[in-house]
C-alpha positions in Angstrom: 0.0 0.0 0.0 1.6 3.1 -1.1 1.3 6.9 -0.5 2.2 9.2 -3.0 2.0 12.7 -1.8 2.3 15.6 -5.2 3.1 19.7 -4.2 1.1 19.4 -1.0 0.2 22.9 0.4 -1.5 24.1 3.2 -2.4 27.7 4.5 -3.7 28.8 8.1 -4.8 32.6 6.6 -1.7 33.8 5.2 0.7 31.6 7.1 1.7 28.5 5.1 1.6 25.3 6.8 3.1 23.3 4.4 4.5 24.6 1.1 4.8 22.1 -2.1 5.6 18.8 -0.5 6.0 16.0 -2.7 7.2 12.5 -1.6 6.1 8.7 -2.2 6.3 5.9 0.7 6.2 2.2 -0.9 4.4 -0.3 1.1 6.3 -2.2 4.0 8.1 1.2 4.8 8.8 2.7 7.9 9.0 6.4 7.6 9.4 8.5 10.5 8.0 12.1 9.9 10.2 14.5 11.5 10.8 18.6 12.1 10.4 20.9 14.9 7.9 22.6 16.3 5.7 23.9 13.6 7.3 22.3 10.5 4.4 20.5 9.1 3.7 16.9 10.2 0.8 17.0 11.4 -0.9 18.8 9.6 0.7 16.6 6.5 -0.6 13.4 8.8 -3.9 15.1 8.9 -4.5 15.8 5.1 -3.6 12.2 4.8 -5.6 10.6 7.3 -8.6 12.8 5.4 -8.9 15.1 8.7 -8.2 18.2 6.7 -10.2 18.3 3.2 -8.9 22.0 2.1 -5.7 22.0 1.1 -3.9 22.4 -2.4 -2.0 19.8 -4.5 -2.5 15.9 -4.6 -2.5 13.3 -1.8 -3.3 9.3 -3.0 -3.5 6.3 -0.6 -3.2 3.0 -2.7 -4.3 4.8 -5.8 -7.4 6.5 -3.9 -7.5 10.6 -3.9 -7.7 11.4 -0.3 -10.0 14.5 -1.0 -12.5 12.7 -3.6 -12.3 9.2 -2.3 -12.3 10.1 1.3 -14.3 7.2 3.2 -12.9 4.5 1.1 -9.4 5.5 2.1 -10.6 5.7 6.0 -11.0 2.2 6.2 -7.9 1.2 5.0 -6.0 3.6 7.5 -5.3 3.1 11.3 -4.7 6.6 13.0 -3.4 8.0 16.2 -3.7 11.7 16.2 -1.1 13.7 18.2 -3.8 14.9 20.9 -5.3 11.7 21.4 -9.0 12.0 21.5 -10.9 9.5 23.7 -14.3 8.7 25.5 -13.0 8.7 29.1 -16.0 7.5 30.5 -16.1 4.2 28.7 -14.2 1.1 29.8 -11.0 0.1 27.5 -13.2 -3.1 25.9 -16.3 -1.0 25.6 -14.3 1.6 23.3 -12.6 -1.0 21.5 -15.6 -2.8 20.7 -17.5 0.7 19.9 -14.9 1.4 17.5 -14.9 -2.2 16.1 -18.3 -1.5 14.9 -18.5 1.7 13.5 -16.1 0.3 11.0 -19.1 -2.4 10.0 -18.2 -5.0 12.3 -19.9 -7.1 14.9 -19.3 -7.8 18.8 -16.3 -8.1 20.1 -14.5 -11.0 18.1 -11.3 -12.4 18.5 -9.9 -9.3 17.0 -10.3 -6.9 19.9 -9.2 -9.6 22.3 -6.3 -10.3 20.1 -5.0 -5.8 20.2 -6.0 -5.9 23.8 -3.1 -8.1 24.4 -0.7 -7.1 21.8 -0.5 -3.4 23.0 -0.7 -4.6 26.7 -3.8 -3.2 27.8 -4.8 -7.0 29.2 -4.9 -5.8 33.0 -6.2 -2.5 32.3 -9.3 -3.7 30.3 -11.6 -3.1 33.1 -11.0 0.4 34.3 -12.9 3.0 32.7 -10.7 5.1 30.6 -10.5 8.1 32.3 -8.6 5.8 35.4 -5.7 5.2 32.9 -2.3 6.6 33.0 -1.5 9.3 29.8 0.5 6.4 29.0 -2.0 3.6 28.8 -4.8 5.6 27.2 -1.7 6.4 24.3 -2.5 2.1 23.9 -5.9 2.8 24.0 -5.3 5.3 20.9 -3.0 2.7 19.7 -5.4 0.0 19.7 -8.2 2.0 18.1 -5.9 2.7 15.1 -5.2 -0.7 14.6 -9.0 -2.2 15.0 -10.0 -2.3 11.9 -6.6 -4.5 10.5 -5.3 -1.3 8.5 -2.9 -1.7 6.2 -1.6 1.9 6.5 -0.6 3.4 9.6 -0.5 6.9 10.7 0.9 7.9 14.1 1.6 11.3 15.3 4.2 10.8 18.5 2.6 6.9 19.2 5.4 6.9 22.2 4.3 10.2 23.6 4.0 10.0 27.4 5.3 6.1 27.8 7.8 5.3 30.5 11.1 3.7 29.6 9.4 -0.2 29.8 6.7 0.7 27.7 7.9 2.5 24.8 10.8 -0.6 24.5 7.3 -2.7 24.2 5.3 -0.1 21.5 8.7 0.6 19.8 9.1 -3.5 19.4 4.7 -3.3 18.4 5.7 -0.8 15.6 8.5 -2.6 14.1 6.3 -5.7 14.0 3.8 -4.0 12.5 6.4 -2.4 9.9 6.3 -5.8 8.7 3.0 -6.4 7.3 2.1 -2.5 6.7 2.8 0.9 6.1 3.7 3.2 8.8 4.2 6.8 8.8 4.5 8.5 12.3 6.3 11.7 14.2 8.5 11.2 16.9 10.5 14.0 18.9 12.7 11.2 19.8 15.9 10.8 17.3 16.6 7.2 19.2 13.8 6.1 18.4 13.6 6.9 14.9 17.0 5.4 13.9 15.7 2.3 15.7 12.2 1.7 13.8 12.6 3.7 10.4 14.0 2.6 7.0 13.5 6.0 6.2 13.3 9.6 7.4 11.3 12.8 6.0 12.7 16.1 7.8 10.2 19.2 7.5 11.4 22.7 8.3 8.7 25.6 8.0 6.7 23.6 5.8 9.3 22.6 3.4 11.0 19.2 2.6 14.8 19.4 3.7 16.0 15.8 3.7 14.5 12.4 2.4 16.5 9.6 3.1 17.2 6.0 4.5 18.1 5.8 7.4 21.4 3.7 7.0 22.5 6.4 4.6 21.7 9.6 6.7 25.0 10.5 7.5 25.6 10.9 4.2 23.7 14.6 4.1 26.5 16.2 6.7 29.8 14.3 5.1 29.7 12.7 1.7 32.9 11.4 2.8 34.7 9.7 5.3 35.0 10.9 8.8 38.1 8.9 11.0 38.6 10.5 14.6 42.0 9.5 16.1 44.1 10.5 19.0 47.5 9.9 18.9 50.2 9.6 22.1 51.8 13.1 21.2 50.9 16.2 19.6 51.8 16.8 15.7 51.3 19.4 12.9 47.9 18.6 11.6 50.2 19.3 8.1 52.0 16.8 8.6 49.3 14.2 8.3 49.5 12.7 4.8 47.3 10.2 3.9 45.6 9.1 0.5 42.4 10.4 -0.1 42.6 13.0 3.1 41.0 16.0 2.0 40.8 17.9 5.9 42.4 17.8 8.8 40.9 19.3 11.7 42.4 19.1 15.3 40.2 18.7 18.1 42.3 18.7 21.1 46.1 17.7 22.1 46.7 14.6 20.0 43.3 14.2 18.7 42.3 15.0 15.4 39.5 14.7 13.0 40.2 13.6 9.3 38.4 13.3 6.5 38.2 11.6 3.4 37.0 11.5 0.3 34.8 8.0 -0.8 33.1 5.9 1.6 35.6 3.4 2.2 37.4 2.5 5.6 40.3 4.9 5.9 41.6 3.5 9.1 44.2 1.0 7.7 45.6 3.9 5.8 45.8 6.1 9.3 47.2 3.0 11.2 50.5 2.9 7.9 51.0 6.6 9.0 51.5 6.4 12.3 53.6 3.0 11.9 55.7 5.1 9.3 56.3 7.9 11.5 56.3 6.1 14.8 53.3 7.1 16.7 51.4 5.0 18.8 47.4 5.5 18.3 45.5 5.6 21.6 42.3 5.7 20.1 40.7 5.6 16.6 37.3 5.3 15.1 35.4 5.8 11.8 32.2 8.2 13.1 28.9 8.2 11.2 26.4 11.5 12.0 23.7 10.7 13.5 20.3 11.5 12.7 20.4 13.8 15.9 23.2 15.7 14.2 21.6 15.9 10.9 18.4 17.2 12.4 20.0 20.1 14.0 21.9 21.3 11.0 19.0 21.2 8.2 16.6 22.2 10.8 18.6 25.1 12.4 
């Protein structure tokens, strides 16, 4: 189940909310949505989840228009908005159940049963949900978006108010449902979105700035090679010659960044240097950027 989003725009008055976005997510991707405050993703999820009907540009969902074709592409979504919108005075198997059949279905079949337990809401089921933590009634939201078997996923921060112990448990959910679906979801965590994604999308005041996998990230600060190494005395960054170096820059007493040109391992080459010219290396390692890094710098 594919997405295919073509020069998306939104406007709040005169304020744009998003401005030409265009991007296409295969099905079986994980894409994590990210920006700051204000960049876009929402209201993106929104216009795809068929929340927000005016807006300029094309959004599809398996081949369905979001705008024209709106209820048939409903019941192929799940969706956990970012303010998670609940009946708190219903019990967590009442809600489930409601929600079961408003998408045509009847009772509360194996498949309820079956979510209760996969997003560990088992001893919970009884209370009412207005008794529940923020971070059990996220499950409840959870749950709801996946009641109806959807084969695409929209989650706006599905982790947000979790402890440690449960968002190991939703991020493990996720990446099982990754598996069989689409998902597309936000996350203020960078952790967490090197650990689930095969892919990032980074907004910034409404605008695409990076789309990438997430093995190849780093990629967007160094095209190159990056090699930190500290050596056991202090030398003339000058002095270091070795093939394909293209900068030197020295960090501290001893310790030096280098980098290279390609995307092959350079540390060999560094070792024969300091062999050659008798240094002994205390510490050396080829650094990647992380996704933390690349966020700050395009979003900055």
């Amino acid at each position: 189940m594919s997405i295919v989003v073509n020069e998306l725009t939104k406007y709040y008055g005169a304020q744009s909310a998003i401005d030409s976005l265009s991007f296409e997510i295969r099905g079986g991707e994980i894409v994590g949505l990210l920006g700051p405050n204000g960049a876009g993703k929402t209201t993106t999820m929104k216009i795809l989840a068929g929340y927000i009907e005016d807006f300029q540009g094309e959004a599809k969902i398996a081949g369905l228009n979001v705008r024209q074709e709106a209820l048939a592409v409903k019941r192929l979504l799940g969706y956990l908005p970012e303010h998670n919108p609940l009946y708190l005075d219903m019990y967590v198997r009442e809600y489930l159940e409601f929600i079961r059949s408003i998408f045509g279905t009847n009772g509360s079949g194996p498949q309820v049963e079956h979510i209760i337990e996969e997003t560990g809401l088992s001893k919970e089921c009884h209370k009412k949900i207005g008794a529940l933590s923020k971070g059990y009634r996220q499950r409840v939201g959870l749950a709801q978006a996946l009641i109806n078997n959807p084969e695409i996923l929209i989650l706006d921060e599905p982790t947000s108010g979790l402890d440690p112990n449960q968002l190991v448990e939703i991020r493990q959910l996720i990446r099982r449902l990754g598996e069989e679906k689409t998902v597309i979801f936000s996350s203020h965590i960078m952790q967490e979105v090197q650990a689930l994604c095969d892919r990032v999308i980074i907004l910034n005041k409404g605008k695409i700035v990076a789309d990438e996998r997430i093995d190849q990230i780093d990629r967007l600060l160094h095209p190159g090679t990056i090699v930190v190494v500290e050596f056991d005395r202090d030398i003339e960054p000058e002095s270091i010659t070795v093939p394909k170096l293209t900068n030197v820059k020295k960090l501290s007493t001893g310790r030096f960044q280098l980098a290279f040109a390609g995307k092959s391992d350079q540390r060999r080459e560094v070792f024969d240097y300091a062999v050659s010219r008798k240094i002994r290396i205390l510490e050396m390692r080829q650094e990647k950027s992380s996704i933390e890094d690349v966020f700050q710098v395009l979003t900055k």
